[in-house]
C-alpha positions as CSV (number, residue, x, y, z in Angstrom):
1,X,10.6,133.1,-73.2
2,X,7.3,134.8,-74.9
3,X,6.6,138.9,-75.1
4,X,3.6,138.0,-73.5
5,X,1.9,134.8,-71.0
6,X,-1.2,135.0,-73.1
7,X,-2.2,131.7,-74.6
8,X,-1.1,132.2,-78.6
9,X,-3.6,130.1,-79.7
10,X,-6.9,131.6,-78.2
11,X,-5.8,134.8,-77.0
12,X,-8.4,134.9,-74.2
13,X,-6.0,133.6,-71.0
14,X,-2.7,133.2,-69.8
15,X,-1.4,129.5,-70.8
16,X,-0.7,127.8,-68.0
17,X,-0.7,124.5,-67.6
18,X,-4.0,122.9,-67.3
19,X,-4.8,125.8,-70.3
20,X,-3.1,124.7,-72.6
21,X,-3.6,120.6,-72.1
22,X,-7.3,121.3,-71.2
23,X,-8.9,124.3,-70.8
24,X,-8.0,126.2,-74.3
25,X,-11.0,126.2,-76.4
26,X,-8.9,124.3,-79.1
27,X,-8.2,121.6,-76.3
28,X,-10.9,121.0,-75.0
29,X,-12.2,121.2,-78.6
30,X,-10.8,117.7,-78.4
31,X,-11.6,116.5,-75.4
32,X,-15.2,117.0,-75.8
33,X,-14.9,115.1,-79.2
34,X,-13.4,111.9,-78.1
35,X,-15.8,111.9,-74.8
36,X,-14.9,113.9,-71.8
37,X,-17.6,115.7,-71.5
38,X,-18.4,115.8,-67.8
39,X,-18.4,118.7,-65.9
40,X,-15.8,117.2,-62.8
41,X,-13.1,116.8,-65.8
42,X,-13.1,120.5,-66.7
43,X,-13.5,122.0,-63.4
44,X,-10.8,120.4,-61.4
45,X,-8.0,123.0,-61.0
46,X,-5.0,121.3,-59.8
47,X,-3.2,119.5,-62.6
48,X,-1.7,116.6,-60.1
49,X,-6.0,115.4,-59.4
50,X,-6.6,116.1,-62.7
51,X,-4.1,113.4,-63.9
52,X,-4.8,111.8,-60.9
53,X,-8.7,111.2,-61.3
54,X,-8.7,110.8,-65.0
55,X,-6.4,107.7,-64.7
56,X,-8.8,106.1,-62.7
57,X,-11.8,104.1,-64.7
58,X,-11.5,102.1,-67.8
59,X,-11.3,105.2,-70.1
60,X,-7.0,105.5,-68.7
61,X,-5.5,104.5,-71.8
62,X,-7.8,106.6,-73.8
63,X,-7.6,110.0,-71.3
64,X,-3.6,109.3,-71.8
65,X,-3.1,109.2,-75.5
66,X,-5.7,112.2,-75.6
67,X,-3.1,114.1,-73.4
68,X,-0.1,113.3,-75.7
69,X,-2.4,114.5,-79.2
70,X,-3.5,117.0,-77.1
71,X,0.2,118.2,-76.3
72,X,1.4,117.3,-80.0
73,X,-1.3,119.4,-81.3
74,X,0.5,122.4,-79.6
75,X,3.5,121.6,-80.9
76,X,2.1,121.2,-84.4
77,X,0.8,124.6,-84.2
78,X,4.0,125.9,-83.7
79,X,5.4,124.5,-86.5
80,X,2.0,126.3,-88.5
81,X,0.9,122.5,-89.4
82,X,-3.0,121.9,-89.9
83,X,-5.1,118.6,-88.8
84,X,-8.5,118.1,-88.9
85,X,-10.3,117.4,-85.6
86,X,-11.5,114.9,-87.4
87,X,-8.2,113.3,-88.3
88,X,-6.8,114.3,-84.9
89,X,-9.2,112.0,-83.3
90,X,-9.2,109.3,-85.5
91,X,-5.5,109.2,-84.8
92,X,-6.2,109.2,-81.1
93,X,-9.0,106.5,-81.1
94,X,-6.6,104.5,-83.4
95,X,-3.6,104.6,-81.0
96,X,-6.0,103.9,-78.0
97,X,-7.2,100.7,-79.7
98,X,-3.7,99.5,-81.0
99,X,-2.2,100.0,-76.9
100,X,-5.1,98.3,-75.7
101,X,-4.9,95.3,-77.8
102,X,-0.9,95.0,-76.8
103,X,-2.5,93.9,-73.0
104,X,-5.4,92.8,-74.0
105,X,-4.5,89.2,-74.8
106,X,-3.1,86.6,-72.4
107,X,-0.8,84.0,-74.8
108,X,-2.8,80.8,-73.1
109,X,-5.7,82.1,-73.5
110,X,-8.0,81.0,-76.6
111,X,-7.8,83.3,-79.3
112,X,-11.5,85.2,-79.7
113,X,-13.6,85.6,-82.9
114,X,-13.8,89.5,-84.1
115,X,-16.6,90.8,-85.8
116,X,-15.1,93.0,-88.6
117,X,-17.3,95.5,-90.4
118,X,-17.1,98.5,-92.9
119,X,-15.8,101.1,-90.5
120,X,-15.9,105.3,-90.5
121,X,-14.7,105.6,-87.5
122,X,-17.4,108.6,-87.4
123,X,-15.1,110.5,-89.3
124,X,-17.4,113.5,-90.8
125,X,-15.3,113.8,-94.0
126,X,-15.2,111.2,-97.3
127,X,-14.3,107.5,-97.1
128,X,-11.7,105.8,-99.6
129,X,-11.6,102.4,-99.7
130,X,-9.1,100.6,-102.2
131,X,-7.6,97.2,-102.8
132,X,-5.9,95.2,-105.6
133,X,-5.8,92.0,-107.4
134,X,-3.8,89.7,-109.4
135,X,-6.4,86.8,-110.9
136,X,-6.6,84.7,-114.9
137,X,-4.6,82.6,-116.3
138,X,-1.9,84.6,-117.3
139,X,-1.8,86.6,-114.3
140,X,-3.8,90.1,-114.7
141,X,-2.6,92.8,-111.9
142,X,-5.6,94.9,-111.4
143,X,-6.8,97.7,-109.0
144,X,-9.9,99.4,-107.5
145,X,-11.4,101.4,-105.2
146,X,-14.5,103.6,-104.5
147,X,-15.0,106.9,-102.8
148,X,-18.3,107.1,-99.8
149,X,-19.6,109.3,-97.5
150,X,-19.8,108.6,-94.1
151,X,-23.2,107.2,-93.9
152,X,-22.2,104.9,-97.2
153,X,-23.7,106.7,-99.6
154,X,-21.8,106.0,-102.8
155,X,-19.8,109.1,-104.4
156,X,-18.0,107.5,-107.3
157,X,-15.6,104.4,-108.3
158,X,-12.5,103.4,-110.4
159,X,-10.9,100.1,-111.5
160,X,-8.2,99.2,-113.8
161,X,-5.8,96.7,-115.2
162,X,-1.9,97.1,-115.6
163,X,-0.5,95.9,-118.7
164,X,2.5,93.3,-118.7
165,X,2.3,93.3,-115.2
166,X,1.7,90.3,-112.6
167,X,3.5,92.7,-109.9
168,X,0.3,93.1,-106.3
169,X,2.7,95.5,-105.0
170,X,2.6,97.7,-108.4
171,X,-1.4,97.0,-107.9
172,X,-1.7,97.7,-104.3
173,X,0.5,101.3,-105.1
174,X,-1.5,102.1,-107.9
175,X,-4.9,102.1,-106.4
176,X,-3.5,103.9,-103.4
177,X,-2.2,106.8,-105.8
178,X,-5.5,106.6,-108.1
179,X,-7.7,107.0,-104.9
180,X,-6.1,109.9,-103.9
181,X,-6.2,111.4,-107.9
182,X,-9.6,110.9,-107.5
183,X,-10.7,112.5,-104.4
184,X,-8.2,115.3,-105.4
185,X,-10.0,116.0,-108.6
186,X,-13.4,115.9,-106.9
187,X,-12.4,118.4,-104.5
188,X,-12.6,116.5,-101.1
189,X,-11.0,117.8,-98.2
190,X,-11.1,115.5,-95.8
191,X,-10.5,111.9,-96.1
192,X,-9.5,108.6,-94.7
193,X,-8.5,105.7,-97.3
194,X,-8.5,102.5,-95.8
195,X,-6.6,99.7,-97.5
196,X,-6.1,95.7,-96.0
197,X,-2.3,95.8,-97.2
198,X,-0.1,96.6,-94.4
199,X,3.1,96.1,-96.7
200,X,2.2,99.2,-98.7
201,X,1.4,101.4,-96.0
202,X,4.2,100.9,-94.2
203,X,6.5,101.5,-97.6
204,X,4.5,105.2,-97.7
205,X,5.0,105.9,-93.8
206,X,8.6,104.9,-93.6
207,X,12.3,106.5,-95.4
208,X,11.2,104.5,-98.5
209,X,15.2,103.7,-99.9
210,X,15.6,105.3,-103.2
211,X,16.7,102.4,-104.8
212,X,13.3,100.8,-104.3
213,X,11.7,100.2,-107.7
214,X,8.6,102.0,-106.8
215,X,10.6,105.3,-104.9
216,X,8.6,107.6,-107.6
217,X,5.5,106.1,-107.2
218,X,5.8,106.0,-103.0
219,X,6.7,109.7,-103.3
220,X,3.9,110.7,-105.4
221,X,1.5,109.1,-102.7
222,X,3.7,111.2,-99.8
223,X,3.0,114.1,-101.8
224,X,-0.7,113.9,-101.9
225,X,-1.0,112.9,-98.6
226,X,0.7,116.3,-97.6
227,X,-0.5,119.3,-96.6
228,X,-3.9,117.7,-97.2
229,X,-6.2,116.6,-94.4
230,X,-5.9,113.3,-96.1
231,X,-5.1,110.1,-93.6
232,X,-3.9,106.6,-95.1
233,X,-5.0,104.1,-92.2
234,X,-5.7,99.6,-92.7
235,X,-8.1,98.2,-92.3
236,X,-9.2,94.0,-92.1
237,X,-10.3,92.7,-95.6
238,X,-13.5,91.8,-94.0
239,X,-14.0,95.4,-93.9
240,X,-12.7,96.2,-97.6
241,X,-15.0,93.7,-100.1
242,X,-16.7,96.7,-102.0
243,X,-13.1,97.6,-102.7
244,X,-12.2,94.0,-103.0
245,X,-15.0,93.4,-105.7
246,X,-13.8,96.5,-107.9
247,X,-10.0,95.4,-107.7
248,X,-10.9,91.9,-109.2
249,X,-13.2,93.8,-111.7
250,X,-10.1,95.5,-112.9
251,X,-7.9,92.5,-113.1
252,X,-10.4,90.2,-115.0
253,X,-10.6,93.4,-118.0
254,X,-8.3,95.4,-120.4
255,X,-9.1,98.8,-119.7
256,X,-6.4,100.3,-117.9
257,X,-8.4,102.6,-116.1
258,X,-12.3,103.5,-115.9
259,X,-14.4,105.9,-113.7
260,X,-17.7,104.1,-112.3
261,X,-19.8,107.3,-111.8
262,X,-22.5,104.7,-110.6
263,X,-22.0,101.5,-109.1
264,X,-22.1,98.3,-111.0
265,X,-24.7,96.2,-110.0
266,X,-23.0,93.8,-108.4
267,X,-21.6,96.2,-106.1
268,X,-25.0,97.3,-104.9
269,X,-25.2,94.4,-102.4
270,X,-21.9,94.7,-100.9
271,X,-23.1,98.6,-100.6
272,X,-26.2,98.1,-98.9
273,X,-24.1,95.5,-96.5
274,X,-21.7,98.2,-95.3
275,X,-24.2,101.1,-95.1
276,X,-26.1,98.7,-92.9
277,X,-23.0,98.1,-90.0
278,X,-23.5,94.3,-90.8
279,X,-20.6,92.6,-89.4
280,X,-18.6,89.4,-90.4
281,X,-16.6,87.1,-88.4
282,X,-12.6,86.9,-88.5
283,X,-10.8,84.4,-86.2
């Protein structure tokens, strides 16, 4: 089916099997990232024990959804699409965790506390966290957000109001597609936004209907988000309060929009919280 059995991608061995899932330098790229690091998983040769003895201690679920990235990643090289390793394994370490959680829980058991933080996910790039807000008395929709670096470090802010608006879906969109303006204009190439609204996320991810009274605001997002190492993932509110604080700053004002190049001082706490991994508690 090929001109030639050498691997396309590295260009240094045929691809067989185990070479392409494994043992290509872009595969195992991966592997090493999200933990497989010992030398037993690299140097067994038949692909039946590799499966075999991978699939057998409490890292199963996470070896198994590393396989199918693994595999997709070929695939998306085929059709000359670009991911970050970085988003790559967020996506992997995200599926893991959703997967486990679906056996996780027994329905008699007692539901347990979580502790809910500010969360990375180690991802090496920039971290965008927005949220919005209606508040007052008439109803003000505001927005806000803030863009860190993965150790916390601030890197700049933005909040707003909407005018004649009492619309938190308008909000929740329009602090999703400021974010992203923002990050754009200062140049970062790699980003995760987190947001706490499922509803919105799932409007960008899914055939938005064109009769949907935001379409050109849902299609504006899709087209930042593409062709950009840029990944949109939610997060608990627990873990969104700095973003939380600016969105209710933008609600309770009348600028439409304003660029916090330093943080407020109010801010500073909830800052210091999350740089510090200090968790909260969510039944």
């Amino acid at each position: 089916m090929a001109p030639s059995a050498t691997c396309a991608r590295c260009g240094d061995h045929d691809e067989t099997f185990l070479h392409c899932v494994r043992d290509c330098r872009f595969s195992s790229n991966i592997w090493h990232k999200i933990g497989f690091i010992g030398t037993d998983f690299f140097t067994v040769q038949n692909a039946y024990d590799w499966i075999k003895n991978s699939t057998s201690d409490n890292r199963t679920t996470l070896f198994l959804v590393g396989l199918w990235w693994v595999w997709n990643r070929n695939l998306m090289y085929l059709n000359n699409e670009t991911w970050s390793m970085t988003r790559l394994c967020n996506n992997i370490h995200s599926s893991t965790d959703v997967i486990r959680s679906s056996f996780q829980r027994d329905g008699s058991a007692a539901p347990l506390d979580r502790l809910i933080k500010w969360n990375c996910n180690n991802h090496q790039g920039s971290i965008l966290n927005v949220d919005g807000s209606c508040l007052g008395s008439p109803t003000h929709a505001g927005f806000g957000g803030l863009l860190r670096n993965n150790a916390g470090f601030y890197l700049s802010g933005f909040s707003g109001f909407i005018p004649n608006s009492t619309d938190i879906l308008l909000a929740e969109l329009t602090t999703i597609y400021h974010g992203l303006s923002k990050a754009i204009e200062m140049g970062v190439d790699d980003l995760i936004c987190y947001y706490d609204s499922l509803l919105s996320i799932n409007l960008i991810f899914v055939n938005t209907t064109r009769f949907h009274i935001y379409v050109v605001l849902i299609q504006d997002i899709k087209d930042m988000l593409d062709n950009r190492n840029y990944f949109l993932q939610h997060t608990l509110r627990e873990g969104n309060q700095c973003a939380d604080y600016l969105a209710k700053l933008g609600a309770s004002s009348y600028v439409e929009i304003i660029t916090h190049s330093s943080p407020p001082v109010d801010l500073l706490p909830l800052l210091r919280i999350d740089a510090s991994g200090i968790f909260f508690t969510r039944p």
